[in-house]
Every structure is written in C-alpha cells, then in structure tokens.
TORKOL-4160 file (C-alpha; in steps of 0.2 Angstrom, whole numbers, padded with zeros to 4 digits, m for minus):
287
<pt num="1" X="0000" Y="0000" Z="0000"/>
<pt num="2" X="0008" Y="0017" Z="m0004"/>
<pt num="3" X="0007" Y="0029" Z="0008"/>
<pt num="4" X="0015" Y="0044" Z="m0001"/>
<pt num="5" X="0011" Y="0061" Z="0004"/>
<pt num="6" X="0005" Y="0051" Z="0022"/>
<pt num="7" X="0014" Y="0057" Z="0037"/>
<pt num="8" X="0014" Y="0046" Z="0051"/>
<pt num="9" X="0021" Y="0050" Z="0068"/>
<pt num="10" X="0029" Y="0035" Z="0078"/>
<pt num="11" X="0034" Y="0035" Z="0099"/>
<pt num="12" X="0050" Y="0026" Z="0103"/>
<pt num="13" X="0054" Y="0027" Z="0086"/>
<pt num="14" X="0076" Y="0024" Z="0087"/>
<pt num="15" X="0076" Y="0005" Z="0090"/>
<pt num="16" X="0064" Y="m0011" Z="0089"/>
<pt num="17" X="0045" Y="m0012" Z="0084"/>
<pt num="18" X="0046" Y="0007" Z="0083"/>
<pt num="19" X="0062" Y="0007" Z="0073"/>
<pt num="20" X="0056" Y="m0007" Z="0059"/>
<pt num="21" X="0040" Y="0002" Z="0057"/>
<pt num="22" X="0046" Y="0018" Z="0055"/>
<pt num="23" X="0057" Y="0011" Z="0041"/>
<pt num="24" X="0044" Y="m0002" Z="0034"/>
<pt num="25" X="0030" Y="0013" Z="0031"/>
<pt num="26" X="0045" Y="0026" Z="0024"/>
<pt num="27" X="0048" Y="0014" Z="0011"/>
<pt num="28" X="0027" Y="0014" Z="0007"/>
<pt num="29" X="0032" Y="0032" Z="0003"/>
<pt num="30" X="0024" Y="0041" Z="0021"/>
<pt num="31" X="0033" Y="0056" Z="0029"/>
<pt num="32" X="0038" Y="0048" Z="0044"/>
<pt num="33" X="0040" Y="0060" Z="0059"/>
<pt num="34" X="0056" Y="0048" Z="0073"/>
<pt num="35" X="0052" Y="0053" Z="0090"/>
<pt num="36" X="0063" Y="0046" Z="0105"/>
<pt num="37" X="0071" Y="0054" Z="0119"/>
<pt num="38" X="0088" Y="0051" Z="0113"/>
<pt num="39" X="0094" Y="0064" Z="0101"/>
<pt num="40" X="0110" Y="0053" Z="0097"/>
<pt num="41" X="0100" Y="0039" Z="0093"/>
<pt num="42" X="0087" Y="0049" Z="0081"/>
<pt num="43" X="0101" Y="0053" Z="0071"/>
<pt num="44" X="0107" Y="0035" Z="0070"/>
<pt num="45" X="0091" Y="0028" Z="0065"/>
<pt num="46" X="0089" Y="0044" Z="0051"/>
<pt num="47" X="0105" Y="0038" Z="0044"/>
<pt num="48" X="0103" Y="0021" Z="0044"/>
<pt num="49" X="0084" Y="0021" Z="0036"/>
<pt num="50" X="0090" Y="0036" Z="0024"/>
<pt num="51" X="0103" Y="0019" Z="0019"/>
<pt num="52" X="0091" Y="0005" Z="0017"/>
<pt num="53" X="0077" Y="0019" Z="0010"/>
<pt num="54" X="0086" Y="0033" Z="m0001"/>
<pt num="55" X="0072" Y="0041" Z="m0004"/>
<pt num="56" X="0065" Y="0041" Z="0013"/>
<pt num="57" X="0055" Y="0055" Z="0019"/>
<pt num="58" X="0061" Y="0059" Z="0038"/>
<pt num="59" X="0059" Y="0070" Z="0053"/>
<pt num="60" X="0064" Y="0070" Z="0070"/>
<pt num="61" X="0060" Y="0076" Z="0087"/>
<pt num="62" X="0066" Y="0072" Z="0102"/>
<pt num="63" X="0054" Y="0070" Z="0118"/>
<pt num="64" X="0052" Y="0061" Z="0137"/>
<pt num="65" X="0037" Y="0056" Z="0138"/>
<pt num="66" X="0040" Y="0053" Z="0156"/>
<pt num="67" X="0040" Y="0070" Z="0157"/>
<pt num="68" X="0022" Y="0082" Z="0152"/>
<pt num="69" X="0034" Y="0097" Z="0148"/>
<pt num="70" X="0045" Y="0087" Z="0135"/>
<pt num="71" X="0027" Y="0079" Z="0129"/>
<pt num="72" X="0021" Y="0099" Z="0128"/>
<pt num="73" X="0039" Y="0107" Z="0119"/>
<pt num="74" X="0036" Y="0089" Z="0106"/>
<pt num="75" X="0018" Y="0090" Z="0101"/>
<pt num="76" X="0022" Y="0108" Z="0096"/>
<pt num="77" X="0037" Y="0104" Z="0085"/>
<pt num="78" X="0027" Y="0091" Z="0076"/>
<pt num="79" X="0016" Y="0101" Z="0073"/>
<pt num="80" X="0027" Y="0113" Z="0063"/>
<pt num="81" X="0033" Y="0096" Z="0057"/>
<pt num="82" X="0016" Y="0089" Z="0052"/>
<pt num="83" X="0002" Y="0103" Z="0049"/>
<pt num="84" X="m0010" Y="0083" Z="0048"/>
<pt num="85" X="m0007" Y="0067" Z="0055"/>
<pt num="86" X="m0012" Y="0051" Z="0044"/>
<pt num="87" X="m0006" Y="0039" Z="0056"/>
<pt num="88" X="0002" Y="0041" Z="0077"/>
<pt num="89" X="0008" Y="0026" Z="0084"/>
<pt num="90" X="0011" Y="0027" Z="0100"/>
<pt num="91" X="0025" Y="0013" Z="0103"/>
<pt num="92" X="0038" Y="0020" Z="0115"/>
<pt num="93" X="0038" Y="0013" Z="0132"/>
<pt num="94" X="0048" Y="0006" Z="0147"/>
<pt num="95" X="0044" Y="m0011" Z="0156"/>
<pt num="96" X="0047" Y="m0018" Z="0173"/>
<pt num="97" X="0054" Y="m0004" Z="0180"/>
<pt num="98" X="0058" Y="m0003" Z="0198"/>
<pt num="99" X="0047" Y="0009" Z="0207"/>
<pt num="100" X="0051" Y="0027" Z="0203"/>
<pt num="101" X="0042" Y="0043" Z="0199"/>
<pt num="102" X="0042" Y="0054" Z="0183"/>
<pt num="103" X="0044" Y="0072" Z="0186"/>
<pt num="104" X="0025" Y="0075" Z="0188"/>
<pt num="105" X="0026" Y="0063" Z="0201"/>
<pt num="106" X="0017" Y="0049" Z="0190"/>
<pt num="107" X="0023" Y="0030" Z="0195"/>
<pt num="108" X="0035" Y="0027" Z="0180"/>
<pt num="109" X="0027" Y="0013" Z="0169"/>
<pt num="110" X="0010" Y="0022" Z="0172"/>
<pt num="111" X="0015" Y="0038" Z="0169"/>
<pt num="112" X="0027" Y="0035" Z="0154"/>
<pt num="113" X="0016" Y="0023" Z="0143"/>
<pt num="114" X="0002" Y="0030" Z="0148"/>
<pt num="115" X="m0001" Y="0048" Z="0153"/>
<pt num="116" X="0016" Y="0053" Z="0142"/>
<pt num="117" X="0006" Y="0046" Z="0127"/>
<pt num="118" X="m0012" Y="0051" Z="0132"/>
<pt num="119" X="m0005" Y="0067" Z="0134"/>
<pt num="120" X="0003" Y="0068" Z="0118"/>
<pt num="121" X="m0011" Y="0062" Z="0106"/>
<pt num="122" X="m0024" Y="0073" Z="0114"/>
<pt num="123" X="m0012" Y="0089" Z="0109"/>
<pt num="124" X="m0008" Y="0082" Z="0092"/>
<pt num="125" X="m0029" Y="0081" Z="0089"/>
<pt num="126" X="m0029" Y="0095" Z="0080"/>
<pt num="127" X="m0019" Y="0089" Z="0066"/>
<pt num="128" X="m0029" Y="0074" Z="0065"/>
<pt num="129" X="m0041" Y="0071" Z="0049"/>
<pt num="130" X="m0055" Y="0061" Z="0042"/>
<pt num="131" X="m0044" Y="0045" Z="0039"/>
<pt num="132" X="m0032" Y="0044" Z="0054"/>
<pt num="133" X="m0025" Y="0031" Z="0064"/>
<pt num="134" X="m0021" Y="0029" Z="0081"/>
<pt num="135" X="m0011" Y="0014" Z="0084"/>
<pt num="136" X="m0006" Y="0011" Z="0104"/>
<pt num="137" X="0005" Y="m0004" Z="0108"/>
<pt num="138" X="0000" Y="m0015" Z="0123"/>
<pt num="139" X="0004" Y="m0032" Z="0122"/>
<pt num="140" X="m0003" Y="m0049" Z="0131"/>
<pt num="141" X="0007" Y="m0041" Z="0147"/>
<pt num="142" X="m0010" Y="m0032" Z="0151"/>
<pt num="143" X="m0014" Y="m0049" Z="0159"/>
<pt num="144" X="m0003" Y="m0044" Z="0171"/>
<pt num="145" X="m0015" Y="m0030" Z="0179"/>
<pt num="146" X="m0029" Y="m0021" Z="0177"/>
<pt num="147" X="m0027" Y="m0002" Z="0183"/>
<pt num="148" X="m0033" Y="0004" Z="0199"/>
<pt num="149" X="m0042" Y="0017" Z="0194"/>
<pt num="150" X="m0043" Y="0023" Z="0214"/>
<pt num="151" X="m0023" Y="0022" Z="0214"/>
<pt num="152" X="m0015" Y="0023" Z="0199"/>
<pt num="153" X="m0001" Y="0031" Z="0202"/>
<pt num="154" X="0005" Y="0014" Z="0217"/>
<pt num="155" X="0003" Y="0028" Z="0232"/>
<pt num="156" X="m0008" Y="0017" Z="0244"/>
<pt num="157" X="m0001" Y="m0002" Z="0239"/>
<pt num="158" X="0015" Y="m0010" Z="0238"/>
<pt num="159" X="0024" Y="m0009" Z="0222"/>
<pt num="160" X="0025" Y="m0024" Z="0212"/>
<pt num="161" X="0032" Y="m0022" Z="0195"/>
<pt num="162" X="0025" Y="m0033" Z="0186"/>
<pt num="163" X="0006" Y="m0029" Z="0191"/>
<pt num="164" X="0009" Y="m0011" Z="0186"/>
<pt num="165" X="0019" Y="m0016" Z="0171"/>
<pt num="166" X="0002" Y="m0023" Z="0167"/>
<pt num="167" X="m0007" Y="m0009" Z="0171"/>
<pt num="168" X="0000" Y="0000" Z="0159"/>
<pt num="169" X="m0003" Y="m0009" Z="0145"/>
<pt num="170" X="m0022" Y="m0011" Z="0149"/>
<pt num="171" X="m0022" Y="0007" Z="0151"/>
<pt num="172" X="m0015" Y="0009" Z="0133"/>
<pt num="173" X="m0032" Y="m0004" Z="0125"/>
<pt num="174" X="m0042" Y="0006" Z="0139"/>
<pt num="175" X="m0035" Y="0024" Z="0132"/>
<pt num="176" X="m0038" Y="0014" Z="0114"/>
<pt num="177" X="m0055" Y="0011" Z="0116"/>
<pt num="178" X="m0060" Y="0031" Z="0125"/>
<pt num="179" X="m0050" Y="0037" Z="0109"/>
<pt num="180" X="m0062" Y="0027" Z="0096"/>
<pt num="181" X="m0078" Y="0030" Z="0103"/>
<pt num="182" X="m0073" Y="0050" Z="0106"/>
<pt num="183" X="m0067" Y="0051" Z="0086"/>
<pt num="184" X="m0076" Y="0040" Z="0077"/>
<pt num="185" X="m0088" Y="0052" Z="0071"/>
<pt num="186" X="m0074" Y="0062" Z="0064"/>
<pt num="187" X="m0068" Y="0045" Z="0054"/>
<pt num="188" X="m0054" Y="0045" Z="0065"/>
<pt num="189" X="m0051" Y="0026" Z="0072"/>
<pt num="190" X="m0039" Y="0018" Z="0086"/>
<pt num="191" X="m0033" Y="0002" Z="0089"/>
<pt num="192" X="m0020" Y="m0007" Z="0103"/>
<pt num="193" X="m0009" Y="m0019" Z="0095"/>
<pt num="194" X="m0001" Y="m0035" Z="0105"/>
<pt num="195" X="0017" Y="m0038" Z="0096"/>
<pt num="196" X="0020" Y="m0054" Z="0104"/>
<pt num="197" X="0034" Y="m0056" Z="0115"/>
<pt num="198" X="0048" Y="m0049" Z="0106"/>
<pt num="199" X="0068" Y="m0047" Z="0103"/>
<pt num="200" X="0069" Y="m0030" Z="0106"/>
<pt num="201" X="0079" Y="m0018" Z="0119"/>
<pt num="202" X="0063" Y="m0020" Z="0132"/>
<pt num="203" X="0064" Y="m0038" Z="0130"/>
<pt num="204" X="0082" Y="m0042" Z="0125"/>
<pt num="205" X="0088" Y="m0038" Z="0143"/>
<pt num="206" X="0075" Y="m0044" Z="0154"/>
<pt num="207" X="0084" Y="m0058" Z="0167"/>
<pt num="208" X="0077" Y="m0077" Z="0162"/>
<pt num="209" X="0069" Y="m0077" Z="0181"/>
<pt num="210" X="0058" Y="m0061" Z="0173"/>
<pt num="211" X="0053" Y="m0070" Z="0155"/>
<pt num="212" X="0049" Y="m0085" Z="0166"/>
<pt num="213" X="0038" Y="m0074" Z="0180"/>
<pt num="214" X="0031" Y="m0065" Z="0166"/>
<pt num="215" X="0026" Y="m0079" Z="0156"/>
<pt num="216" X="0016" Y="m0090" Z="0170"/>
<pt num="217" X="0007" Y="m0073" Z="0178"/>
<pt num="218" X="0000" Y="m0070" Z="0160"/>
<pt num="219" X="m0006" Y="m0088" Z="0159"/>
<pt num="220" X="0005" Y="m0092" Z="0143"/>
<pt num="221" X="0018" Y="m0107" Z="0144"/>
<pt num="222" X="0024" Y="m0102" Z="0126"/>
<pt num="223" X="0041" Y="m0091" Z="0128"/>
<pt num="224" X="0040" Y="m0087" Z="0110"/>
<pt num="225" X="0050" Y="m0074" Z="0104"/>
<pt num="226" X="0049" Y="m0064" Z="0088"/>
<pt num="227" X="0060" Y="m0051" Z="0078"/>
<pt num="228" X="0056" Y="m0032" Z="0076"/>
<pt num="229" X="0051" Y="m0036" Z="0059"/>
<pt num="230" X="0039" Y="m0051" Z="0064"/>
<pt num="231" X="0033" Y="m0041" Z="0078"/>
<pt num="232" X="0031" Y="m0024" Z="0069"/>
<pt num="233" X="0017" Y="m0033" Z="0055"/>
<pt num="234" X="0005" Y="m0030" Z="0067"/>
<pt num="235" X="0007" Y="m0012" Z="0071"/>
<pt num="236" X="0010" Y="m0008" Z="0053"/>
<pt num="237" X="m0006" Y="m0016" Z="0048"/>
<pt num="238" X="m0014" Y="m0008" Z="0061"/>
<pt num="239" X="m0008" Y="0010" Z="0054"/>
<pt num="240" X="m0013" Y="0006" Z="0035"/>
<pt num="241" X="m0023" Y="m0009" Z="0030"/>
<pt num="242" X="m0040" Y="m0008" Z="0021"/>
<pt num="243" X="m0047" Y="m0024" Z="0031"/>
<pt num="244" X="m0049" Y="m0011" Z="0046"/>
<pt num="245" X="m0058" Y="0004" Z="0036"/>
<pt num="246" X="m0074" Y="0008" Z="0047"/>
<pt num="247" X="m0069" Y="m0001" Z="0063"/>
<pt num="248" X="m0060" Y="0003" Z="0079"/>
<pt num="249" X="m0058" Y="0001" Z="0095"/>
<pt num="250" X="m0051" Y="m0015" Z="0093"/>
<pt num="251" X="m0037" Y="m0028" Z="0101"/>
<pt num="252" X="m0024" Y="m0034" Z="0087"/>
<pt num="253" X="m0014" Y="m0047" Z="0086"/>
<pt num="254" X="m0002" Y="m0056" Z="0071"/>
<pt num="255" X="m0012" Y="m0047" Z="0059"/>
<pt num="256" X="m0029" Y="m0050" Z="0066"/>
<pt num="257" X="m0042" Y="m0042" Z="0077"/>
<pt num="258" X="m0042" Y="m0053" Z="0092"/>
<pt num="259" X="m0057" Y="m0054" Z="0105"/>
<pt num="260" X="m0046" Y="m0063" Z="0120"/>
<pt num="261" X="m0041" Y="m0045" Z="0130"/>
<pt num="262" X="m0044" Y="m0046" Z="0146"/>
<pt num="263" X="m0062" Y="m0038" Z="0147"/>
<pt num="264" X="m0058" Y="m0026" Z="0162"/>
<pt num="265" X="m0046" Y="m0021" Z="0146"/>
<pt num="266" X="m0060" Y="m0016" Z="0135"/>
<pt num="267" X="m0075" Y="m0010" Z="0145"/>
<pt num="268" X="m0082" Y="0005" Z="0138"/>
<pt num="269" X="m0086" Y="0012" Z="0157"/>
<pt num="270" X="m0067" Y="0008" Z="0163"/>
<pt num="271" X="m0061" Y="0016" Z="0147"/>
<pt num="272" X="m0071" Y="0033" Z="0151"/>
<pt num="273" X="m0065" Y="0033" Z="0169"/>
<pt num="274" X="m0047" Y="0031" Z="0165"/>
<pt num="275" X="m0048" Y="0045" Z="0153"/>
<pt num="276" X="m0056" Y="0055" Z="0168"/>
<pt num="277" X="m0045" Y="0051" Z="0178"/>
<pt num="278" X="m0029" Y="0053" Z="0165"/>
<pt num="279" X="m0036" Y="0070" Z="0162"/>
<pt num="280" X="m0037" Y="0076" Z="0180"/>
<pt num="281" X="m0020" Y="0069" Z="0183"/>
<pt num="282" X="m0013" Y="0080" Z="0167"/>
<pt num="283" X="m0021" Y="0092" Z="0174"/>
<pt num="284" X="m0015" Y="0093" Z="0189"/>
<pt num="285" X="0005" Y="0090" Z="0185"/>
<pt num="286" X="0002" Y="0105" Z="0171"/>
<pt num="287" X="m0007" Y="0118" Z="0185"/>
C-alpha cells in the first residue's frame, strides 16, 4: 500500500517495533515523523533508514514522555513538522521498572506509557483528519494487571512491578478504546496492537527469572520470541490496512483483530473513567 504524501508519527521510534515500522512505512512512501528521547539515537536511525530507504521522507523530534513538559515542547514541533497526522503510533515505552516517579510525580510505567502518550495524542488532535489512525502498543502483558483506577499512580499499595507493568498496558487498550468512541464520528479510528513477545531492547535484557515470571502470571507457557520485523506486521497493519476501514476500538494481534483481551481491558465504562482520571492527573501536573 503506498502511503505517499501520508505522514505518520511513531513513539520510541530509534530501535525495535518502533524502529522497523518507522522504516517499513518510509519505504510505502509516508513522511515519517522519529520521535525518542535520545537525540543521538534519532540521528542514527535517520541515517541508517535514509541507507536502506534513499528516498525516505524523515523527521525527527526528540521528547520524554516521562515528562508532560517534553510531551508539551514535542507536540508543538510536530506540529510545525506535520500541519495533519495520517497515522500516530504510540510505541515508545519502558517495562518492569523498579518503582520510581516521573517528574510529575506519576509512577513510572504508568506515567510513561500511559499519561506521556495520552497526553501527547490529545495535543496532536488537531492535526488529526477524516482518515487517521491511532495505533497504541499494549501487548498480552495487560494480563498482568488491570489499573486501579482509585490508585493509579501505586501511592496506597505496595509496588509490584510486574502488576503495574500490566497496568500500563491495559491502560493503553483502555485509552484505545476512550479514543475510538470519542473520534469515530470524525472517521478517526484507534486500535491497541499485541506484538508478541519480542527481541527487542525491552525484552532483550529482561533476566530469564523475569521472562519466566512473566510468562506464567499471564497464563502463557509459550516463551516465543519474535524479531522487530515479525513483531512490527501487526502495528503496521494496524496504521494502513483496508481490512480495518470503518472499525476501531479493537485488540490486534499477528495481523488480526483478536477478542481474548482481558475484558476489564476493553470496558467502555473503565475506558471513560481512565480518561477521567488521566485527564485530572494531566491536569493537575500542568497547574
């Protein structure tokens, strides 16, 4: 599928899933807007797709999405970048972490994969159209957790990393799911994307005890892992395929819409909430 004169912005853009994509849809032809946190790293990835893709059509922009100013000083850069968004995938994120706080005093896997990106796409609205695609990248680790909605942020309960690893990804579908039914009527759609478990530098470094934790709390025996090209089909389909025109709100996986989420995962009443609640929390850190 061409996606010339497309412009698609991509999260976490400088290595694995966000990396692959961002080189598979510059060589459909798409402006392709890198942003990561790492300045060094943008410039590595700009060479090494301008390498493979000579052609290639590419911006970047560096921002923390652990951070609501850095999400703020990026949204208005793209926007110079990108007067209209065809595709925003938002891919970036961190996993397992020990307990920390972002500057806005979010717990870090919450408030990095989450608010950083609910943030983002709700200042990038206006450059969205009739057309365009939100992709969020969860993953099966939403098993892991539900969000609690009362204590998001891990103030009143002991920290466990793995629960609010899987928090965060539910809150992804969850934010998914608020964004479709609150843009559908513009023909905007959204859609979270399970990868599978892949090589990646989230991945690549987790301890074996972690992959082992990880794969008997979400109920799957099957440690199998895939490449960023493998794993990035999915997300890539999910920004440009033709089988998804009309539809949103939806759990993808290998290609597919899936309907094994978790349901506290895609509860239209939770997804309201958790936008309630993100929005009060933004709020808040921005006052």
């Amino acid at each position: 599928m061409s996606m010339r004169d497309k412009t698609c912005v991509i999260t976490g853009a400088t290595s694995g899933l966000g990396r692959e994509s961002a080189r598979a849809l510059a060589s459909a032809g798409a402006h392709v807007v890198l942003a990561s946190r790492n300045a060094d790293a943008l410039s590595e990835t700009r060479d090494a797709i301008d390498a493979e893709v000579p052609d290639a059509h590419l911006s970047g922009v560096v921002v923390d999405l652990a951070s609501l100013a850095s999400v703020r000083e990026a949204a208005s850069r793209i926007a110079e970048l990108a007067p209209v968004i065809d595709v925003l995938m938002n891919n970036a994120g961190v996993m397992f972490t020990p307990f920390g706080r972002t500057p806005d005093g979010f717990e870090t896997q919450f408030g990095t994969n989450h608010l950083g990106h609910f943030a983002l796409t709700n200042l990038l609205q206006p450059q969205f159209v009739e057309g365009t695609r939100i992709v969020n990248l969860s993953s099966e680790g939403h098993r892991l957790g539900d969000v609690d909605l009362d204590d998001p942020n891990w103030h009143r309960r002991e920290y466990d990393k793995f629960a609010a690893y899987g928090a965060a990804k539910t809150a992804n579908i969850l934010h998914a799911v608020a964004l479709d039914h609150r843009l559908r009527d513009r023909g905007i759609r959204a859609f979270a994307v399970h990868p599978g478990m892949v090589a990646t530098n989230l991945a690549r470094h987790m301890p074996r005890d972690d992959v082992i934790a990880v794969s008997g709390r979400a109920r799957s025996h099957a440690i199998e892992v895939s490449t960023p090209e493998q794993g990035a089909a999915t997300q890539v389909w999910a920004a440009v395929s033709a089988d998804l025109d009309g539809r949103g709100g939806l759990y993808l996986a290998d290609c597919a819409v899936r309907s094994h989420a978790e349901p506290y995962a895609t509860d239209p009443d939770r997804a309201e909430r958790l936008w309630e609640v993100s929005e009060s929390l933004c709020a808040v850190a921005t006052s």
